[in-house]
N, C-alpha and C positions, 0 to 999 in steps of 0.2 A: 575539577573532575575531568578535566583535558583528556578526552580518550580513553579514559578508563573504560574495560570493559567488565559487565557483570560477575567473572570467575574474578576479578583484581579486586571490583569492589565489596564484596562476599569475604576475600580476605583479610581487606582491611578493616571489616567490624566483625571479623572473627577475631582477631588479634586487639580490637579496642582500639585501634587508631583512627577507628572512622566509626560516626554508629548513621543510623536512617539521618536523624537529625541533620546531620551537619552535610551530609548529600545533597539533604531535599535544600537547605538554607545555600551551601554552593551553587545548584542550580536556580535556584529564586535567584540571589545576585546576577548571576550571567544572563539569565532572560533579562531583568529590568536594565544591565549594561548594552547586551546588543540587539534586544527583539524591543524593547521598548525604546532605548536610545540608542547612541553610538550608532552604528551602520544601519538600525529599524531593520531586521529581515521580518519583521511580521508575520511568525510564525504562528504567532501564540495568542488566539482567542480569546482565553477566560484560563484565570486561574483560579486552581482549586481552594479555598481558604482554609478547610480542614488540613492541607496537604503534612503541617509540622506536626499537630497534634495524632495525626495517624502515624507517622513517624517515630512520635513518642512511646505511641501505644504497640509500634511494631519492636520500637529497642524494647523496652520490657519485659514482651513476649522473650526476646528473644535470651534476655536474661535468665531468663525461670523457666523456662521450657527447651527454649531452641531455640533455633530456625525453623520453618515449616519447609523451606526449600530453594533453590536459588533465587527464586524471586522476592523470597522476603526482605522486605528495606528498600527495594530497586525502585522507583521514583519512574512511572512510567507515563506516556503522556496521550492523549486520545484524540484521534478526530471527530470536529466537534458534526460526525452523524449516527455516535454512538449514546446511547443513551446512559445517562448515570441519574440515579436518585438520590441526589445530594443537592449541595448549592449551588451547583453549577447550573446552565440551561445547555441546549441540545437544541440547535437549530441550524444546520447543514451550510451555516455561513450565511442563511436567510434572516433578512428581519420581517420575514413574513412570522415568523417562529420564536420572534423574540420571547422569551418569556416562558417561555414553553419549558418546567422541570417535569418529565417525566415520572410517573409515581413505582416507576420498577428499572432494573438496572437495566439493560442490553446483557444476554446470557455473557457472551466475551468477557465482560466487567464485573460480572459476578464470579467467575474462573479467576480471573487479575486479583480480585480483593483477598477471597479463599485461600491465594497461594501467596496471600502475602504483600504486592506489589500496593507501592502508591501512588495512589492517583494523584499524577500531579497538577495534569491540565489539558486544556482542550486544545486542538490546534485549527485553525487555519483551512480553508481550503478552497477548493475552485466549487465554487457556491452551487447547490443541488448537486455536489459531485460533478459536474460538470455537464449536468445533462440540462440549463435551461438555454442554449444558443449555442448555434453552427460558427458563430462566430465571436465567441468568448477569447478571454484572458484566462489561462490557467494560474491558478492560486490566486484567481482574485472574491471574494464576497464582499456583496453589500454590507454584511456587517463587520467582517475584520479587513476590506479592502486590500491592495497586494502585495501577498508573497515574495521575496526577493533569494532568488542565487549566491549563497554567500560564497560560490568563487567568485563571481561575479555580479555587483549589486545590481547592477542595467537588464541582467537575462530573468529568464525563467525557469522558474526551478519544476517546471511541468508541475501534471496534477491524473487525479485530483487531491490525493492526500501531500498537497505541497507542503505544509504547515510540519506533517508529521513529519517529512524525507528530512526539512530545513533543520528542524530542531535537534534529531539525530545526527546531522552532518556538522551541525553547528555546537555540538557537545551540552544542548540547554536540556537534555535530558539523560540516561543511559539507552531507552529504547522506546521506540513509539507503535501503538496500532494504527494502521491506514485501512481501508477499504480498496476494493477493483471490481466493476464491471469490465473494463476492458483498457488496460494500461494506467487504470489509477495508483498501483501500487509499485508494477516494476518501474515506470517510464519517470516519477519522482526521484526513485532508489539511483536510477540510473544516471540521472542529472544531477543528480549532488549527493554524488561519490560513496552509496553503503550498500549494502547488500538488503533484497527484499525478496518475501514470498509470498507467492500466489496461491494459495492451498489449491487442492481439490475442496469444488463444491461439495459440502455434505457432513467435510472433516472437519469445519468449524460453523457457527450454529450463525443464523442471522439474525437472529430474534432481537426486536431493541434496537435494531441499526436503520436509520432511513434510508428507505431502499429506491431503487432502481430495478431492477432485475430479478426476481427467484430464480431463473434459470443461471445468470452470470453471476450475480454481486457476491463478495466472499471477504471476510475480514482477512487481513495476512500483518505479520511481524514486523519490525525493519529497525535494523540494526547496523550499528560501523563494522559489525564481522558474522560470520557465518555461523558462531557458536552462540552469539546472544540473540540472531534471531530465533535460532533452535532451541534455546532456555524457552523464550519468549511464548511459541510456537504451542511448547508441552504444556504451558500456561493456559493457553486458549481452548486447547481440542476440548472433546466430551458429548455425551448427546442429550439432548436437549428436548423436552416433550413440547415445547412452543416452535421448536422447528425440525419437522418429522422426519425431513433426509438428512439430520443426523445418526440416524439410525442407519443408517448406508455404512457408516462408518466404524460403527461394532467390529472387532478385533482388527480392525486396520488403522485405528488410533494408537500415538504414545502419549505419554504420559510427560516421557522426558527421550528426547529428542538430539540431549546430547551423547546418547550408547554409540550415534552415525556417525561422529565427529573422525573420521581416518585419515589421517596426512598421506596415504597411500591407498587413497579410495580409488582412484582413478586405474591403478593396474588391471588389467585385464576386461577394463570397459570396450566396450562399441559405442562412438560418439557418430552421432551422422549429424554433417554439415547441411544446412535448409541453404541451399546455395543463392534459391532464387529471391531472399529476404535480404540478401548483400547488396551492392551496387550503387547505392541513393548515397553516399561520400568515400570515397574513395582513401579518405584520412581513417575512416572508422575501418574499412575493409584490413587495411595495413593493421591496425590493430587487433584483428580477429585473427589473420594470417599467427600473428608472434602467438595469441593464445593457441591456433591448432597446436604450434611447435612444441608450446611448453606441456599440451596434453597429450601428447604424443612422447616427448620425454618420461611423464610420468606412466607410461604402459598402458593410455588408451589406445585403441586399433581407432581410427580416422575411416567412417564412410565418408566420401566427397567424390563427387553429392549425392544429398538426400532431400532433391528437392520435392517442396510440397504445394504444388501448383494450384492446386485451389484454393490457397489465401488470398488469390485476388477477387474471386468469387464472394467472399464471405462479407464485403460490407453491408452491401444493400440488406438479404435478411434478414443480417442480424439486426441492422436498425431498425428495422422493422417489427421484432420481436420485445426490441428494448422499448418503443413508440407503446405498445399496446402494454406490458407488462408494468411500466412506468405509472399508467393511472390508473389501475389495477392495484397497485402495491400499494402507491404513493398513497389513495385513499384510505384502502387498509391502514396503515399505519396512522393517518392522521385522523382515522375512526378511530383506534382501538387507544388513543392519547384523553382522549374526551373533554372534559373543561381543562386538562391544559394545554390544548391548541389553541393557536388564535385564530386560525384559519381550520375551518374541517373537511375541505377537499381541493385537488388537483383547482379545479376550476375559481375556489375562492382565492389560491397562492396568486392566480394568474389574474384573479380582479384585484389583490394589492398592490401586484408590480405596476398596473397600470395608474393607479391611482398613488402613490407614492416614487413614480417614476422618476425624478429630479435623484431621489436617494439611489431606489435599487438599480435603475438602468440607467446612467451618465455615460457607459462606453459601450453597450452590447444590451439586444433585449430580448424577447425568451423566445423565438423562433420554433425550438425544439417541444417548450413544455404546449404552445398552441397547436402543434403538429399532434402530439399525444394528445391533449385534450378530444380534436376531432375522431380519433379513433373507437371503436368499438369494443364488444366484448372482448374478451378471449376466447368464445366460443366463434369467432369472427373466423370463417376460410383463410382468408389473407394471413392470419396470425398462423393457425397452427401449418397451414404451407412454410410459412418460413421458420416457424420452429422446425420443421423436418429438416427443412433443410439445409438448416445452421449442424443439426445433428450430422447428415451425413456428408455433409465437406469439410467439417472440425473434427469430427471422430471417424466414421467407416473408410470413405476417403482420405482421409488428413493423418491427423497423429497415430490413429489404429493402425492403417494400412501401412506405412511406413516403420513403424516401428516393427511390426510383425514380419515384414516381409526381409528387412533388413539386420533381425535379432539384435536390437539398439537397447541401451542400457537411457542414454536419453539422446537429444537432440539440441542442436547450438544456431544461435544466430545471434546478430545486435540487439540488444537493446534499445538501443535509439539512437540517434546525434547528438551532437552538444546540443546544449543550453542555446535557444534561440533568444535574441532580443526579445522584452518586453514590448507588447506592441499594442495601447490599445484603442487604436485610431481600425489598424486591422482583425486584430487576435494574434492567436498561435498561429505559429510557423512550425509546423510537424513537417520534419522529412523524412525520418524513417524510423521502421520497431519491426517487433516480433510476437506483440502481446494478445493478438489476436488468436491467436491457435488454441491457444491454454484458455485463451477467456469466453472463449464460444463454445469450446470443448466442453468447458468447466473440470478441466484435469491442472496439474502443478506445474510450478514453473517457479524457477530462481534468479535472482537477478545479483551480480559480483562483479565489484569497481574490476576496469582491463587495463585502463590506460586512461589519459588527456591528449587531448586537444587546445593549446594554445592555453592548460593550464584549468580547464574545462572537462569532467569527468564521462569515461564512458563506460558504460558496464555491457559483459555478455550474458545471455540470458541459456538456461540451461531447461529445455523443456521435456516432461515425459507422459506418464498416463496416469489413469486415477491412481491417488491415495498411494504415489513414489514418493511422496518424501523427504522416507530414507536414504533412495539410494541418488535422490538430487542435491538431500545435504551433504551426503557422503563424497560423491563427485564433488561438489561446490567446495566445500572444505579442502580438500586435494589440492585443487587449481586454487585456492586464497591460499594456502602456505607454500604453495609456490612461486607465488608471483610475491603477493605483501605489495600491492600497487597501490593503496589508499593514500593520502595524502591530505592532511586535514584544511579544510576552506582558510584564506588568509583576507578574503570582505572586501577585496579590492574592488573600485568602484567601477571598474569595467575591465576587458581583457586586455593586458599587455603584449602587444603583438612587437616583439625584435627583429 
């Protein structure tokens, strides 16, 4: 299943040459070939056991009825903070959680199932999402420990949906869901070479996913191209009575996502350059330079610059918002689970790490999750001060203001750097992104392979305002058929520098 994309594999069990079957049994082989052995990228959690027999039950279908839609038969793979009520469990990479089968799906997984898609497995990830330590490993969990870069086995494949980006890049699935509060979705995509999106908050439902954030967290796509995120995408949306700002999203929802797909989306755009998000490598800058050229070819009109200077402003609040919002959720969810938690709050995850610590904490210990514990209400000053004012320097000030004042269709910057060494004596070594605008905003944002680095992927990130999309997939699609820069992972044990 080398690459194949959704619209190829669709045609091959239209034609009978392929059916669900023999997809889902090709990628079972290549997980147990290179996630289990051969190179271990460790992407992969827990597998689904049902995953052939729904296979079977979806070729059938599809015999006597049809297809229900692209995603029928497509084998798609989940991070393991979504919930499924099967035989899987759902425990955010924790073994605080072990054990833990949910008695209802995550709404996302109920949309996947309906439209057909098989669940094929959990993935991998940087444990709580990344939110128990300042000085963590991304893609690492105590219970499926580390993630690996299949360009490179020694780096990081970022996080926190490492598991999902690796498996998508590594072909052990067709397309995976990830999670993001704030760079979990593009900053993966973008370290191992696929395309991923950010929704807008609202357009996809939370319900079922261990959370972080209500204000930030957002389920998003990720795919090897821009048209199977967007199959994937029209898979997800919908609203949802378990999460009520779904309803924000009433007629600015699709259904199917690939009507945007224009090899010539980019004519007559307004891109504006975020100028002052460049600068932290000077290899990535060169890389973004050949993208203006090629959007520019394509009949974008280039703002430069359009910068947006209070991104540097935006860390402290937000963290602040996510501190407080964190044990607020976290409880919630791990109330609303009941005997199948094994822990039932914020406070008891943070008495098992302590007490099981030889397991959970060997490199890095929850810094973050006792910083939230100590926090208060949500009716707390401190909190809703800096909700405000995450709002007005990501939106009124930030992407609102800019966009408005410059009639921008959307807005460009990196993604990130390559793949840092695995470190986990230190942590992450983050040098630089762009995923903060979109994720404090809670508006969309895309992320599309541009180039390497010594063989090491980088993606640019295409950002706009609420519930765009369209016209991000439609741009994003443009600039991917113009460039075709992917290049599939070859598992080398570390970078070959000539």
């Amino acid at each position: 299943m080398n690459e194949y994309s959704i619209l190829q594999l669709q045609k091959l069990m239209e034609s009978r040459k392929l059916t669900s079957r023999k997809i889902v049994e090709s990628y079972l082989d290549r997980i147990k070939k290179l996630d289990e052995n051969g190179p271990r990228l460790n992407s992969i959690i827990e597998l689904n056991p049902d995953a052939l027999t729904i296979a079977d039950n979806l070729d059938t279908e599809r015999k006597v009825s049809g297809p229900r839609g692209l995603m029928h038969g497509i084998p798609v793979v989940l991070k393991d903070n979504l919930d499924t009520a099967d035989k899987m469990m759902t425990t955010a990479g924790s073994l605080a959680l072990l054990g833990s089968i949910p008695s209802k799906d995550a709404f996302v997984v109920e949309q996947l199932r309906k439209a057909g898609a098989v669940i094929l497995a959990k993935a991998n990830l940087s444990e709580w999402a990344n939110f128990r330590s300042e000085h963590s490993s991304s893609g690492w969990s105590s219970r499926g420990g580390q993630t690996r870069n299949p360009y490179a086995l020694d780096r990081n494949p970022c996080g926190s949906s490492s598991g999902s980006a690796v498996a998508v890049a590594a072909n052990l699935c067709a397309v995976a869901i990830g999670t993001e509060t704030d760079g979990s979705v593009i900053c993966p995509s973008s370290t191992n070479g696929i395309v991923g999106i950010k929704p807008t908050v609202g357009l996809v439902s939370r319900a079922g996913i261990v959370p972080i954030s209500h204000t930030q967290d957002i389920a998003g796509p990720m795919g090897k191209c821009v048209a199977d995120a967007a199959i994937l995408l029209g898979a997800m949306t919908g609203i949802d009575s378990r999460d009520p700002i779904t309803d924000e999203s009433k007629n600015k929802s699709y259904a199917d996502y690939t009507q945007f797909l224009d090899s010539e989306g980019l004519h007559g755009t307004r891109i504006g350059v975020i100028r002052n998000l460049f600068g932290f490598d000077e290899r990535v800058d060169a890389i973004m330079e050949d993208c203006i050229v090629t959007l520019q070819k394509k009949g974008a009109e280039i703002i430069d610059p359009t910068d947006v200077p209070v991104t540097k402003d935006l860390w402290d609040p937000e963290f602040q918002v996510l501190l407080y919002e964190f044990k607020d959720d976290l409880n919630k969810y791990l109330r609303n689970l009941g005997d199948n938690a094994p822990v039932k709050s914020l406070e008891e995850v943070i008495e098992f790490n302590e007490q099981n610590r030889e397991k959970t904490m060997p490199f890095f210990r929850q810094d973050i999750m006792i910083k939230t514990q100590e926090k208060g209400s949500l009716d707390s000053k401190e909190y809703i001060d800096a909700l405000e004012q995450c709002k007005k320097l990501a939106r009124t000030e930030g992407i609102d203001k800019v966009m408005k004042e410059n009639k921008l269709d959307a807005l460009i910057a990196p993604s990130g750097g390559p793949a840092w060494l695995t470190d986990h004596v230190v942590g992450d070594h983050f040098t630089g992104g762009s995923s903060s605008l979109a994720a404090v905003s809670g508006y969309s944002s895309i992320t599309v392979p541009a180039g390497y680095i010594h063989g090491l992927p980088i993606g640019i990130s295409f950002i706009s305002g609420p519930y765009q999309e369209p016209a991000l997939i439609r741009i994003a699609y443009s600039f991917e058929q113009a460039t075709l820069v992917r290049v599939a992972p070859d598992f080398k044990p570390s970078v070959e520098i000539s």
